[in-house]
C-alpha angles and dihedrals in degrees: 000000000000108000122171128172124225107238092203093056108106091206117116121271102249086033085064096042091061090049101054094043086049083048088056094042093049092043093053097255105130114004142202110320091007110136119237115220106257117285074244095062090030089060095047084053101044089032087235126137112253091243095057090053092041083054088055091044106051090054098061097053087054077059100052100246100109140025132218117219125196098233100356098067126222121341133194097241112239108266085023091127095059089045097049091047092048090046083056095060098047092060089048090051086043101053087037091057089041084052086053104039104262126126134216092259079055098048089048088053087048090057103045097050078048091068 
Protein backbone atom coordinates (compact mmCIF):
# COMPACT_ATOMS: atom_id res chain seq x y z
CA UNK A 1 0.00 0.00 0.00
CA UNK A 2 1.38 2.87 -1.43
CA UNK A 3 0.04 6.48 0.99
CA UNK A 4 1.61 10.23 0.38
CA UNK A 5 0.52 13.25 1.78
CA UNK A 6 0.07 16.48 -0.23
CA UNK A 7 2.11 18.88 1.29
CA UNK A 8 -0.17 22.04 -0.29
CA UNK A 9 -3.51 20.70 1.30
CA UNK A 10 -4.40 22.90 4.24
CA UNK A 11 -6.20 20.20 5.77
CA UNK A 12 -4.94 18.98 8.84
CA UNK A 13 -2.18 15.96 8.96
CA UNK A 14 -4.16 13.11 10.44
CA UNK A 15 -6.96 14.46 8.73
CA UNK A 16 -4.95 13.57 5.48
CA UNK A 17 -3.74 10.21 6.69
CA UNK A 18 -7.22 9.03 7.00
CA UNK A 19 -7.95 10.24 3.64
CA UNK A 20 -5.42 8.66 1.79
CA UNK A 21 -5.84 5.16 3.67
CA UNK A 22 -9.82 5.58 2.92
CA UNK A 23 -8.55 6.45 -0.78
CA UNK A 24 -6.64 2.84 -0.84
CA UNK A 25 -9.51 0.96 0.77
CA UNK A 26 -11.95 2.34 -1.48
CA UNK A 27 -9.63 1.83 -4.50
CA UNK A 28 -9.05 -1.82 -3.72
CA UNK A 29 -6.20 -1.54 -2.59
CA UNK A 30 -6.27 -3.37 0.63
CA UNK A 31 -9.15 -4.91 1.23
CA UNK A 32 -11.48 -6.46 4.31
CA UNK A 33 -9.18 -8.33 6.94
CA UNK A 34 -6.22 -7.17 5.28
CA UNK A 35 -3.37 -5.81 8.16
CA UNK A 36 -2.01 -2.10 7.92
CA UNK A 37 2.26 -1.60 8.74
CA UNK A 38 2.47 -0.37 11.76
CA UNK A 39 1.54 3.55 12.21
CA UNK A 40 5.16 3.26 13.13
CA UNK A 41 6.15 2.19 10.04
CA UNK A 42 3.07 4.33 8.28
CA UNK A 43 4.71 7.89 9.95
CA UNK A 44 8.53 7.08 8.79
CA UNK A 45 6.94 6.64 5.33
CA UNK A 46 4.63 9.61 5.23
CA UNK A 47 7.28 11.62 7.52
CA UNK A 48 4.82 12.15 9.64
CA UNK A 49 5.06 11.87 13.46
CA UNK A 50 3.07 8.38 14.96
CA UNK A 51 0.92 10.25 16.65
CA UNK A 52 -0.29 12.17 13.65
CA UNK A 53 -1.05 8.67 11.75
CA UNK A 54 -2.61 6.94 15.29
CA UNK A 55 -4.92 10.09 15.26
CA UNK A 56 -6.05 9.05 11.47
CA UNK A 57 -6.35 5.93 12.35
CA UNK A 58 -8.25 5.94 15.05
CA UNK A 59 -10.93 7.89 13.19
CA UNK A 60 -11.53 5.71 10.88
CA UNK A 61 -12.16 2.93 13.08
CA UNK A 62 -14.67 5.06 14.77
CA UNK A 63 -15.82 4.93 11.43
CA UNK A 64 -15.84 1.57 10.90
CA UNK A 65 -13.28 1.29 8.45
CA UNK A 66 -10.77 -0.26 10.33
CA UNK A 67 -10.39 -2.47 13.38
CA UNK A 68 -7.87 -2.55 16.12
CA UNK A 69 -6.76 -5.98 17.39
CA UNK A 70 -5.00 -6.58 20.56
CA UNK A 71 -1.94 -8.62 19.08
CA UNK A 72 -3.00 -8.80 15.46
CA UNK A 73 -2.64 -4.77 14.56
CA UNK A 74 -4.78 -2.93 12.72
CA UNK A 75 -7.29 -4.61 10.31
CA UNK A 76 -9.62 -3.19 7.31
CA UNK A 77 -12.81 -4.10 8.79
CA UNK A 78 -14.98 -6.67 6.35
CA UNK A 79 -17.48 -4.42 4.11
CA UNK A 80 -15.05 -1.66 4.74
CA UNK A 81 -14.75 -0.91 0.65
CA UNK A 82 -18.81 -0.13 0.12
CA UNK A 83 -18.73 2.07 3.30
CA UNK A 84 -15.93 3.94 2.43
CA UNK A 85 -17.20 4.48 -0.73
CA UNK A 86 -20.47 5.47 0.64
CA UNK A 87 -18.68 7.73 3.24
CA UNK A 88 -17.13 9.31 0.12
CA UNK A 89 -20.16 10.27 -1.30
CA UNK A 90 -21.64 11.73 1.57
CA UNK A 91 -18.83 14.27 1.87
CA UNK A 92 -19.17 15.01 -1.72
CA UNK A 93 -23.21 15.56 -1.21
CA UNK A 94 -22.20 17.60 2.14
CA UNK A 95 -19.42 20.35 0.61
CA UNK A 96 -21.83 20.55 -2.81
CA UNK A 97 -24.83 21.62 -0.69
CA UNK A 98 -22.38 23.96 1.43
CA UNK A 99 -21.33 25.39 -2.12
CA UNK A 100 -25.13 26.01 -2.72
CA UNK A 101 -26.38 27.21 0.61
CA UNK A 102 -27.90 24.09 2.19
CA UNK A 103 -26.99 22.69 5.60
CA UNK A 104 -26.70 19.73 6.81
CA UNK A 105 -30.43 19.94 8.62
CA UNK A 106 -31.37 20.72 4.94
CA UNK A 107 -29.39 17.75 3.23
CA UNK A 108 -30.88 15.42 5.75
CA UNK A 109 -34.53 16.88 4.70
CA UNK A 110 -33.49 16.36 1.16
CA UNK A 111 -32.91 12.75 1.90
CA UNK A 112 -35.67 11.90 3.71
CA UNK A 113 -38.42 13.39 1.17
CA UNK A 114 -36.03 11.29 -1.29
CA UNK A 115 -37.30 7.73 0.41
Amino acid sequence: MLLSLNIADNRPLHEQVAGAIRRAIAEGECGPGDRLPPARELSQALGVNANTVLRGLRALRDEGLLEFRRGRGVTVAGGAGGRSALLERVRELVADGARLGYGKADLIEMIKEAQ
